[in-house]
N, C-alpha and C positions, 0 to 999 in steps of 0.2 A: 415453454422454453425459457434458459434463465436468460435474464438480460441485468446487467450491472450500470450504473450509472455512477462515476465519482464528483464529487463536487468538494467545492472548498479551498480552491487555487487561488492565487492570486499574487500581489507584489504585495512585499514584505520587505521590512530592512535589515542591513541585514543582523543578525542578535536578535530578531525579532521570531513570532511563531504562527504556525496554522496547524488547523486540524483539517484532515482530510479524512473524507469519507467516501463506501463504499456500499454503494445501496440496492439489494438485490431484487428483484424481482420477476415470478414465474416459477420459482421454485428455492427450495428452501435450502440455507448454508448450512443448515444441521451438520451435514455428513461430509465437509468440504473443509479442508486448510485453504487456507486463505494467505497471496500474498501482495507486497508492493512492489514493484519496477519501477526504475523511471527511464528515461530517453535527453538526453541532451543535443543539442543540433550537432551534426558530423560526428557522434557516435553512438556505438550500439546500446541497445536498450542492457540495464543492470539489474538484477534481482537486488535489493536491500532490505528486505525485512519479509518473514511467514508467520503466520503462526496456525496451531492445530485446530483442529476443528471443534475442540473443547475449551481451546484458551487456555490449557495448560502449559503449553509450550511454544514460548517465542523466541524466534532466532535475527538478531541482525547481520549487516554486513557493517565491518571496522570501522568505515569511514562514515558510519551512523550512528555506532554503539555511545549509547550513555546520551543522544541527545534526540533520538525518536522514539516510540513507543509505539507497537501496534497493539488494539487492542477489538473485542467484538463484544455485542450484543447480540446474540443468536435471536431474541423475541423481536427483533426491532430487522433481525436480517441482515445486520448493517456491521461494516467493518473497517474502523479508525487508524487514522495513522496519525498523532501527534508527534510534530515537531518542532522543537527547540532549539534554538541558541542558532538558525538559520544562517549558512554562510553564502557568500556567492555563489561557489561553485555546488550548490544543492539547486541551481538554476536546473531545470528539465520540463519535460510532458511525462507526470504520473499518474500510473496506470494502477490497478487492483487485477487482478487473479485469482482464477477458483480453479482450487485443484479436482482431479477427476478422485482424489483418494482423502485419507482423513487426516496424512501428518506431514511433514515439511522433510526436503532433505536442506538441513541445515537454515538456510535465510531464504531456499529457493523453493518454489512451488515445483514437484519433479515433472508432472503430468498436467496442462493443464487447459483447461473446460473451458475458458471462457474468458474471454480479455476484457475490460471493461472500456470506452473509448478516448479514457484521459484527461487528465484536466491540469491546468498547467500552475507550475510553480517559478513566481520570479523572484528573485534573492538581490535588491541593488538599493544604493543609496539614491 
């Protein structure tokens, strides 16, 4: 059964970065787009960033574009979110996502398999 596990949260200032990761195990991300959410306290969780199951194709959301990166290692299983130039409000609990298929619609995962249980990011001076 797959089980994900992300790690790599923490407090950060803000201008500052982290990479987060998404590490899979029980079965293999081969065949799976992969994405990021996050969850801020009092509101709904947001899709920000997928990418394809080959790493050809990545999508963000605007209020990301130009300063995260998702990126994978399919031999390692594992699947990155670098982020940069971190502002306050990128404060949340993010999450990783496995699509039940192989491509993205858009930044969002359409279908998906398996939620990973989060790990948190805090953005403050």
């Amino acid at each position: 059964q797959l089980q994900l596990v992300e790690s790599g949260g923490g407090l950060v200032q803000p201008g500052g970065s982290l990479r987060l990761s998404c590490a899979a195990s029980g079965d293999t991300l081969d065949y799976s787009a992969v994405g990021w959410s996050r969850q801020a306290p009092g509101k709904e969780r947001e899709g920000i960033s997928c990418i394809s199951n080959t790493g050809d194709n990545t999508n963000y959301r605007d209020s990301v574009k130009g300063r995260f990166t998702i990126s994978r290692d399919n031999a390692k299983n594992t699947v990155y979110l670098q982020m940069n130039s971190l502002k306050p409000e990128d404060s949340a609990m993010y999450f990783c996502a496995v699509s039940t298929g192989l491509v993205c619609s858009d930044y969002l995962v359409p279908s998906v398999r398996r939620w990973g249980p989060g790990t948190q990011v805090t953005v403050s001076a």
